[in-house]
C-alpha positions, 0 to 999 in steps of 0.5 A: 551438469547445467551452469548455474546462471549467475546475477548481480541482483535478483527481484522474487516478486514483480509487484508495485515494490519489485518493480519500482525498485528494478526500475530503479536499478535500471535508471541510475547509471552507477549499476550500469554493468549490473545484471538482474533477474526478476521471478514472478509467477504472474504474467502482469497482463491484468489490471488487479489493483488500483494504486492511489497516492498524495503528492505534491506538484508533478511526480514520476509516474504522472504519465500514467496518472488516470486521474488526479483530485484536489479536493476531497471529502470525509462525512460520518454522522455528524457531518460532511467535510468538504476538504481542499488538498492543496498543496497536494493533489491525490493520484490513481494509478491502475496497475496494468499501466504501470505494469505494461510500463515497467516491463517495457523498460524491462525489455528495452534495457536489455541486461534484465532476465524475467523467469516466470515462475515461483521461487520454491526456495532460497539458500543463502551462502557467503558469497550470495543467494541461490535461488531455486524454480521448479527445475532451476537453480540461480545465484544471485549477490543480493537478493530483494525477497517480496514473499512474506517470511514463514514467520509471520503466519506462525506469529501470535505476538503482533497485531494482524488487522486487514483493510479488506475490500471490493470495488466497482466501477459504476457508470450512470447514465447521467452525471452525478459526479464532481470529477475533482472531489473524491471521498476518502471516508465515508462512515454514514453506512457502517457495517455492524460496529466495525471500521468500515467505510465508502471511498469513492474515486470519481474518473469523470462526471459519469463513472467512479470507482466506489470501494466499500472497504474494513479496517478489522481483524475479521473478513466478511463475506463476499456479499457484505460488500457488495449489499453495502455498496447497493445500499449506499449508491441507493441512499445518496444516488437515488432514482439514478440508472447505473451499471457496473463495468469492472470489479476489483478486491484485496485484502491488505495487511495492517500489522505491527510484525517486525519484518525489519528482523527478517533481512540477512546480510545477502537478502532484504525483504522489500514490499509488503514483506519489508514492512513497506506498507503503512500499518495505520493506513495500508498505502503502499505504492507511494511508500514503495517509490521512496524506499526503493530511491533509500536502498539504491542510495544505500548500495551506492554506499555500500550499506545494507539495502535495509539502512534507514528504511525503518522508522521506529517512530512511526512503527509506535504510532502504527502500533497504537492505532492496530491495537485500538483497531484489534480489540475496540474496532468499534472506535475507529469512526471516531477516531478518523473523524477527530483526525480529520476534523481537528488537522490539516490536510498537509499535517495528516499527509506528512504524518501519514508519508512519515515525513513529521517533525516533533510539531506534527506528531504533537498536533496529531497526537493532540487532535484525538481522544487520548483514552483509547490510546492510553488503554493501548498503551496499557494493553502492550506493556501488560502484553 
């Protein structure tokens, strides 16, 4: 019989959390002696997402960045604001550089085993996880798990809303961008009552990525994003020759489950599956860094990975908003208009990263038409 190989960490998922947390692992010396193995069916050859976040000053992964803004704008019916973000700026990562990146610090590390293919199961034990492929076995003593658990999809209780989206890169032939602005929400061009909007990324005066995106229960059509982003760039780019050189989609759960109930003693869900991404927004990457930093600190204290990374406030928050999103999608417009009109950028950020005191949570809480929110409030108590 085959020996079983043996690890002290495993990673089931290499994606913007896996790969954060191992790189993580690699770079503190305390688990210099500690052993990883990393599953993942996918080689990470191609550039699938593009990542973007708000930091303040130099980050991490500024070697990387293919673009920062320090101004944006926010437009529906009643106006365009044009908004300075200082003291942050706004950041794109596309992930093939990070994923070519990691893997080569991977590489060069020496003591870290990628198995590409799927994980078919897990069987925890006492004195860790074993982990099983296609025709092979491994054991690992804790294990970080990326694959969202059988629970979710049988689940009928929480709220499941999707910032759903498809984006092009589109180059004109002249320029028509200011490379330092970029808009977050533009509600001019809404899709049929719903919260759908157009975010455009500007990487030079020439080229943007404009990404016609929904926050809503319901998927659309292939067709419904792309004649949206036609019909926009037709409205306010008019008599201007484009063309589209890349193409990108997701479909991102924004969802009150309680993933922070799904980890065991040998095995914590990281990523999409740990509840890493912000329900009331869909940002993940940002998210992924300052929990991968909280599960390092906790293994060199010998807590559970999980310690900390929960946040019941916020997971509140988050549950308002989805409810008010799930059955009146309609209103969601008005309420990122009032955010955005009646706060500071820095105060919306803070919010946004989890990052509040009580004075920011009362201003937010303050600066929106509370009657949506109260009718939320009554729909969970009635359940």
């Amino acid at each position: 019989m085959k020996e079983i190989e043996q690890y002290d960490f495993a990673i089931i998922g290499a994606g913007a959390a896996g790969l954060q947390l191992a790189l993580a692992l690699l770079n503190d010396p305390f688990f210099a002696d500690q052993s990883l193995v990393i599953f993942d069916a996918d080689l990470k050859d191609k550039n699938d997402k593009t990542w973007c976040f708000w930091e303040k000053g130099k980050g991490q992964w500024d070697e990387l960045i293919r673009h920062s803004w320090s101004q944006t704008t926010f437009a529906d019916s009643k106006e365009v604001l044009k908004l300075n973000t200082s003291p942050y700026h706004y950041k794109m990562l596309r992930s093939l550089d990070f994923y070519d990146f990691a893997k080569s610090k991977i590489e060069q590390s020496g003591r870290v085993k990628w198995i590409t293919e799927d994980v078919q199961a897990t069987r925890e034990s006492v004195e860790g996880i074993e982990i099983s492929t296609q025709g092979k076995t491994f054991k690992a003593g804790h294990c970080f798990d990326s694959r969202l658990p059988e629970a979710y999809f049988k689940d009928q209780k929480s709220h499941k809303v999707a910032q759903h989206f498809k984006g092009q890169f589109l180059k004109f032939e002249e320029p028509v961008f200011d490379q330092r602005n970029f808009t977050m929400m533009d509600y001019r061009l809404i899709y049929k009552n719903t919260t759908s909007f157009m975010y455009i990324l500007p990487v030079n005066s020439r080229q943007a990525l404009f990404e016609y995106t929904f926050f809503s229960p319901d998927l659309v059509e292939e067709a419904v994003y792309l004649d949206q982003i036609r019909s926009y760039v037709g409205e306010y780019f008019e008599n201007h020759n484009y063309e589209m050189t890349e193409e990108e989609d997701g479909v991102i759960p924004m969802t009150n489950f309680p993933f922070h109930k799904y980890h065991t003693k040998h095995l914590t869900k990281i990523g999409t599956a740990g509840g890493w991404v912000r329900a009331s927004t869909g940002y993940s990457f940002k998210n992924a860094g300052g929990n991968a930093e909280k599960i390092i600190e906790n293994l060199k204290k010998g807590q559970h990975p999980s310690t900390g990374v929960f946040k019941k406030k916020y997971h509140f928050f988050d549950t308002l908003l989805l409810n008010v999103l799930k059955y009146e999608n309609h209103l969601g417009p008005a309420f990122f208009g009032q955010l955005y009109r009646n706060n500071r950028l820095e105060t919306i950020f803070r919010f946004l990263d989890g990052e509040s005191d009580i004075l920011d949570d009362l201003k937010i809480v303050t600066s929106v038409n509370p009657w949506p929110f109260l009718k939320a409030i009554y729909r969970e108590l009635k359940g």
